[in-house]
Structure formats: C-alpha cells, structure tokens
PANU-293355 format. One record per atom (N, C-alpha, C): chain; x, y, z; residue in one letter; atom name; residue number from 1. Coordinates in steps of 0.02 Angstrom, whole numbers, plus 50000, padded with zeros to 5 digits. Layout:
<recs>
A; X; Y; Z; A; CA; NUM
...
</recs>
This chain:
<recs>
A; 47305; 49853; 59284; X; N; 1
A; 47298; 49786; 59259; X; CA; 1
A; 47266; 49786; 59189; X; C; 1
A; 47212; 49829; 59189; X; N; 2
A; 47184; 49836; 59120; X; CA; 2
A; 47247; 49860; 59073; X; C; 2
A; 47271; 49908; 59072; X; N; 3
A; 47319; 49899; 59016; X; CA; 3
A; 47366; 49885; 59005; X; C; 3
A; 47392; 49833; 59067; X; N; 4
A; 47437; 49773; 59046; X; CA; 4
A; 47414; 49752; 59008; X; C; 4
A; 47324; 49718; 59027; X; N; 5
A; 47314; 49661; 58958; X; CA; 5
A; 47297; 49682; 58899; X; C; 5
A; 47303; 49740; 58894; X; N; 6
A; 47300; 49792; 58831; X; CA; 6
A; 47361; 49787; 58787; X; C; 6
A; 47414; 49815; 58812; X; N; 7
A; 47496; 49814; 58783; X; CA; 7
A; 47512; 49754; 58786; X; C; 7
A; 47495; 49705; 58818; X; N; 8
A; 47528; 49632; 58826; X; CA; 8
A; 47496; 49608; 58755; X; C; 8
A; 47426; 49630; 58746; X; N; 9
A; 47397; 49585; 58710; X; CA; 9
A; 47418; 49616; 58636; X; C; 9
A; 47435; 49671; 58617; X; N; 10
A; 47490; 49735; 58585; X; CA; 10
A; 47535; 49685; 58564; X; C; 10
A; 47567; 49684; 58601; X; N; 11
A; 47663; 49666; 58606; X; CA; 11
A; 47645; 49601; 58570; X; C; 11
A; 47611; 49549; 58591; X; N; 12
A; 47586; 49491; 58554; X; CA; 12
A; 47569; 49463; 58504; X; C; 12
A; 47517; 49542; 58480; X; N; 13
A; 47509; 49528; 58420; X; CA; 13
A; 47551; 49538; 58375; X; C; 13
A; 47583; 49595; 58387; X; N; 14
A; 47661; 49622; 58358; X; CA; 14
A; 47726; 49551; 58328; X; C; 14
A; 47723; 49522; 58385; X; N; 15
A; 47766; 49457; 58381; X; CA; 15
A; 47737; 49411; 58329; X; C; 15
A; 47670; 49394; 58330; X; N; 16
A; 47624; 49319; 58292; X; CA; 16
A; 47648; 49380; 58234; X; C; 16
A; 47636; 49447; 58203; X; N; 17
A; 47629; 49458; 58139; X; CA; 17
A; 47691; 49483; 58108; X; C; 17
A; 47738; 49484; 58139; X; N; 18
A; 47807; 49475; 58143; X; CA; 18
A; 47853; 49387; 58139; X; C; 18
A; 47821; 49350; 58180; X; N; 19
A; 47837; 49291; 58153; X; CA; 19
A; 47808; 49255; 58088; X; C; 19
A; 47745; 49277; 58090; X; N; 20
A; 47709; 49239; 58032; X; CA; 20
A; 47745; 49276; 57961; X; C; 20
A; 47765; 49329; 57944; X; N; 21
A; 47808; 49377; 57908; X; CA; 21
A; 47866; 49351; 57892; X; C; 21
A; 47916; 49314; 57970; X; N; 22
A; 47989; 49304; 57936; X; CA; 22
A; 47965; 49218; 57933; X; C; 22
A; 47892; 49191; 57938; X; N; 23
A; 47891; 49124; 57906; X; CA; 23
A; 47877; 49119; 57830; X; C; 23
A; 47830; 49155; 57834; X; N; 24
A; 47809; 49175; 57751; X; CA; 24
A; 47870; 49193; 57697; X; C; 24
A; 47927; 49249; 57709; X; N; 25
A; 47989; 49243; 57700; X; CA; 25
A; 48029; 49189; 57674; X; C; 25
A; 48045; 49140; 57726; X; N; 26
A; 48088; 49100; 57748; X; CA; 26
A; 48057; 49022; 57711; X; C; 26
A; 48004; 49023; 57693; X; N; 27
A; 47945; 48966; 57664; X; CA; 27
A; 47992; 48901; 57640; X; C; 27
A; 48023; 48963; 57564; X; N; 28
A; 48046; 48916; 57508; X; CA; 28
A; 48091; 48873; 57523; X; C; 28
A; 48158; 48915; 57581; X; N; 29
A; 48224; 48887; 57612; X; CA; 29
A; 48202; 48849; 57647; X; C; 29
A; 48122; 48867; 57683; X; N; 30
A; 48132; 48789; 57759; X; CA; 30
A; 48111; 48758; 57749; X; C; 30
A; 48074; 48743; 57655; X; N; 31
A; 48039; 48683; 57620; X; CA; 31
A; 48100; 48649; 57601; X; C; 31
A; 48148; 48671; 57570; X; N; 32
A; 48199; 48650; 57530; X; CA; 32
A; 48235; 48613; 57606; X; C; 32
A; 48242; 48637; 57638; X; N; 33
A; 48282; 48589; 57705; X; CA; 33
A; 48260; 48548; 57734; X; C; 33
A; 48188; 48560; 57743; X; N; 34
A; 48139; 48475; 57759; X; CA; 34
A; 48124; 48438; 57702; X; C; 34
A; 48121; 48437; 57660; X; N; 35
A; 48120; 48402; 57594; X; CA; 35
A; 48191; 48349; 57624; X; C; 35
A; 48251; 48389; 57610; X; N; 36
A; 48301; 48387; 57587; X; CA; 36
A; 48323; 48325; 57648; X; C; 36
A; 48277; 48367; 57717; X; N; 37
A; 48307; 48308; 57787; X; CA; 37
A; 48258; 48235; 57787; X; C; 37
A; 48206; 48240; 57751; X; N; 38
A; 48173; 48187; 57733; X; CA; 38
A; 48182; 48124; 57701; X; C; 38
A; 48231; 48161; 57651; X; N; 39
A; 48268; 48126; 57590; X; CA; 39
A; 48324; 48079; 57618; X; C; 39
A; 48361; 48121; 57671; X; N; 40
A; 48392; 48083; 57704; X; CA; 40
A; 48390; 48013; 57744; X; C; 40
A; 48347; 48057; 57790; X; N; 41
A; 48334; 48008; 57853; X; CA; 41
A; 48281; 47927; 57805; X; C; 41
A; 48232; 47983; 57773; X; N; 42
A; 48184; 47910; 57753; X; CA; 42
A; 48192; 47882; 57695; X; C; 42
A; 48220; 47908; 57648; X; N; 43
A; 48223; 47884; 57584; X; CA; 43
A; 48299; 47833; 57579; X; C; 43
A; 48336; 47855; 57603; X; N; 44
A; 48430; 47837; 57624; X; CA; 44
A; 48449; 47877; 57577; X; C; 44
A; 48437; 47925; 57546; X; N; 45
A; 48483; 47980; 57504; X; CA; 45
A; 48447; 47985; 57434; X; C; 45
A; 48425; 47913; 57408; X; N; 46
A; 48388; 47912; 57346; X; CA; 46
A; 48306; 47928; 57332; X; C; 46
A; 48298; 47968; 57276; X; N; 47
A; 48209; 47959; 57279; X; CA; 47
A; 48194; 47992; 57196; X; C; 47
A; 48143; 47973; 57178; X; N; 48
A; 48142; 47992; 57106; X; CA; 48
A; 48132; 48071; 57102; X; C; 48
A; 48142; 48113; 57081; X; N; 49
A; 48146; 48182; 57049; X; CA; 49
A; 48074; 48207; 57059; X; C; 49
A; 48038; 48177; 57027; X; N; 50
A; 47975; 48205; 57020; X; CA; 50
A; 47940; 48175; 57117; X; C; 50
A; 47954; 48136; 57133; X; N; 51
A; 47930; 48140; 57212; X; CA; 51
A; 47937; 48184; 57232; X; C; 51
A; 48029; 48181; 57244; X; N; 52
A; 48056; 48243; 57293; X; CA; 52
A; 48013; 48306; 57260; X; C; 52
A; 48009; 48315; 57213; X; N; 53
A; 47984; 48392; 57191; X; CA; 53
A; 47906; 48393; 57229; X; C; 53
A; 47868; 48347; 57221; X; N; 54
A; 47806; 48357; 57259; X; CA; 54
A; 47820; 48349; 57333; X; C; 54
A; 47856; 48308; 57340; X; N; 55
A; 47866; 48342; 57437; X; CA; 55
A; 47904; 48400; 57448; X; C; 55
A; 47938; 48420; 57386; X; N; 56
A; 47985; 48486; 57422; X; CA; 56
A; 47914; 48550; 57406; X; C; 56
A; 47868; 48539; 57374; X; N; 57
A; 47809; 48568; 57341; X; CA; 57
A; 47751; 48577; 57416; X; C; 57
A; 47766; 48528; 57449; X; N; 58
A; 47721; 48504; 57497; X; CA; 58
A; 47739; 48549; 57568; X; C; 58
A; 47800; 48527; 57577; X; N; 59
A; 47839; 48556; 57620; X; CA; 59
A; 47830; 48649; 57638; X; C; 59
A; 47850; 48665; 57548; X; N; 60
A; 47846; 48729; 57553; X; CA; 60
A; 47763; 48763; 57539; X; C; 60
A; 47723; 48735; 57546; X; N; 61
A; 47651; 48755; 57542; X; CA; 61
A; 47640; 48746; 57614; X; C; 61
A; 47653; 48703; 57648; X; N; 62
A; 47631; 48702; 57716; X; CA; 62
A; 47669; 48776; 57763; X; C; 62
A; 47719; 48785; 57746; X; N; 63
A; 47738; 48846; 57798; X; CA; 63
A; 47706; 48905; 57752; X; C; 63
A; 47710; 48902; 57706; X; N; 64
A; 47664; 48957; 57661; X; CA; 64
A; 47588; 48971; 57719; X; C; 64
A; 47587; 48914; 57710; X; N; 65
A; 47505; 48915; 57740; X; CA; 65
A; 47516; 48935; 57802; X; C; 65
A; 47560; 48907; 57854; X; N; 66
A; 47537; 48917; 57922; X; CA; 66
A; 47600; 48999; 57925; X; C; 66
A; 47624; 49008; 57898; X; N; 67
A; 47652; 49085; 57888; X; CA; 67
A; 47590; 49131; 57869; X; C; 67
A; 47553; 49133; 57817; X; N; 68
A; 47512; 49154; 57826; X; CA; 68
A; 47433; 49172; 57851; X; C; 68
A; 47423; 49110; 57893; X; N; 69
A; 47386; 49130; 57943; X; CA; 69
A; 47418; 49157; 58016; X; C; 69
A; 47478; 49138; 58017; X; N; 70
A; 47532; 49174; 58067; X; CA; 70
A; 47497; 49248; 58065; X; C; 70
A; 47508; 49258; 58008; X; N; 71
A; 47526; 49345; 57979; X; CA; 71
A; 47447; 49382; 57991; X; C; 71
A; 47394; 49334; 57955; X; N; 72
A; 47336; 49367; 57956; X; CA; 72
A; 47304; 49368; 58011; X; C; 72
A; 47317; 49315; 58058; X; N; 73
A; 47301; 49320; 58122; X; CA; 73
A; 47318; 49377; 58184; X; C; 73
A; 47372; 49387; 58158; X; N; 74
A; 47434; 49434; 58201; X; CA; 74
A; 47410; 49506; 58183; X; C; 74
A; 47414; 49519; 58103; X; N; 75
A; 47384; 49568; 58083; X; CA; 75
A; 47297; 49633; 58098; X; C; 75
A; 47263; 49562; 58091; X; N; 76
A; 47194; 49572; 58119; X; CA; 76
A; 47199; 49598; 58192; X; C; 76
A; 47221; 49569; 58221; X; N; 77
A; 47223; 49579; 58294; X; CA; 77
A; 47249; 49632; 58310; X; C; 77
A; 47301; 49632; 58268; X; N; 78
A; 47340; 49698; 58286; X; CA; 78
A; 47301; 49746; 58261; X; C; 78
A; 47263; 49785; 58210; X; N; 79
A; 47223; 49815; 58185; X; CA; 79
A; 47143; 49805; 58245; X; C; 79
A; 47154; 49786; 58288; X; N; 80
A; 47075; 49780; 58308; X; CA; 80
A; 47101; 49811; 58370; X; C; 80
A; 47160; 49786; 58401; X; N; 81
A; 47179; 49815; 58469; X; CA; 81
A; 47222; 49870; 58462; X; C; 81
A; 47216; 49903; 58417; X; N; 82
A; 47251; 49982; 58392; X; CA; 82
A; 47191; 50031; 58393; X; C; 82
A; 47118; 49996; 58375; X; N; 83
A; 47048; 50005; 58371; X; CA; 83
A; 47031; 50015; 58438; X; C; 83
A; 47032; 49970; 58475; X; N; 84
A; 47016; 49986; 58558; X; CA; 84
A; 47057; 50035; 58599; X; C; 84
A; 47123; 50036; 58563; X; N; 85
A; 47154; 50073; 58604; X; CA; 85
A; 47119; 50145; 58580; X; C; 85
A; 47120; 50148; 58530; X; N; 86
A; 47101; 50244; 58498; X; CA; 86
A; 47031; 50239; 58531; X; C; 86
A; 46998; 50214; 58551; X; N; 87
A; 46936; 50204; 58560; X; CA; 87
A; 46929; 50214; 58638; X; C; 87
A; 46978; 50203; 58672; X; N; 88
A; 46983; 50192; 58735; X; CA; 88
A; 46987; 50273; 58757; X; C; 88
A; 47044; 50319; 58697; X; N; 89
A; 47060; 50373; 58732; X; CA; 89
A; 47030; 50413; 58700; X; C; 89
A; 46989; 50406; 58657; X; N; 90
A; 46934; 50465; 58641; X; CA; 90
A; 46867; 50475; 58664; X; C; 90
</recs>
C-alpha cells in the first residue's frame, strides 16, 4: 500500500507537470480561441481592435498563469517525491 501511494503520487505528478507544459505551450492558440469565442457569442461579431487585443491579452495571460503553476506545482512535487523515493532505498 505504501508504494502505491508512492508511484500513484509519481504518476500524478508526472501528469499535473506534463499538463501544465502542454498548457503553457498551447497559451497563445487557446487565448486566441476564447477571445475569438467571446467575440462571438457576446459582442455579435463586432468590437473595437484595441478591446479585443486586451481580452485576447487577458485570455492568454490567464492560461499562461494557471499553465504555469500547473508546471511548477507538478514539477516541485515531482522533484520532492524522486527525493523520498532515493531516500527510501538508501
């Protein structure tokens, strides 16, 4: 049981710093498509230039952000439970 929650907690962190990675990536494109679905739905297609640019600005700072606490979170962890593990077998 113990090192299930060892590798489980492994495999996990692997995933959060692996997702936070292909969010951080992916930022600029999935700002530009919520901007873009915003424009749609709330604006009816029209909006001045310099708005859209601060919400497409907005958009892409927010997955910036939560991509990289994705990453640093995922990272850390992963670096601490790589720590316990070497720690475990020496």
């Amino acid at each position: 049981m113990k090192y299930l929650m060892n590798y489980g907690f492994l495999l996990f962190t692997i995933v959060l710093t692996f997702l936070g990675y292909l969010k951080l990536i992916n930022s600029v494109e999935n700002g530009r498509n919520l901007a873009n679905e915003y424009l749609r739905k709330s604006m009816g297609g029209s909006m001045d230039s310099d708005n859209f640019r601060i919400i497409t600005e907005g958009y892409i700072l927010s997955n910036v952000t939560l991509g990289g606490v994705m990453f640093f979170v995922g990272l850390s962890s992963f670096c601490f439970c790589i720590y316990k593990i070497f720690k475990e077998f020496s």
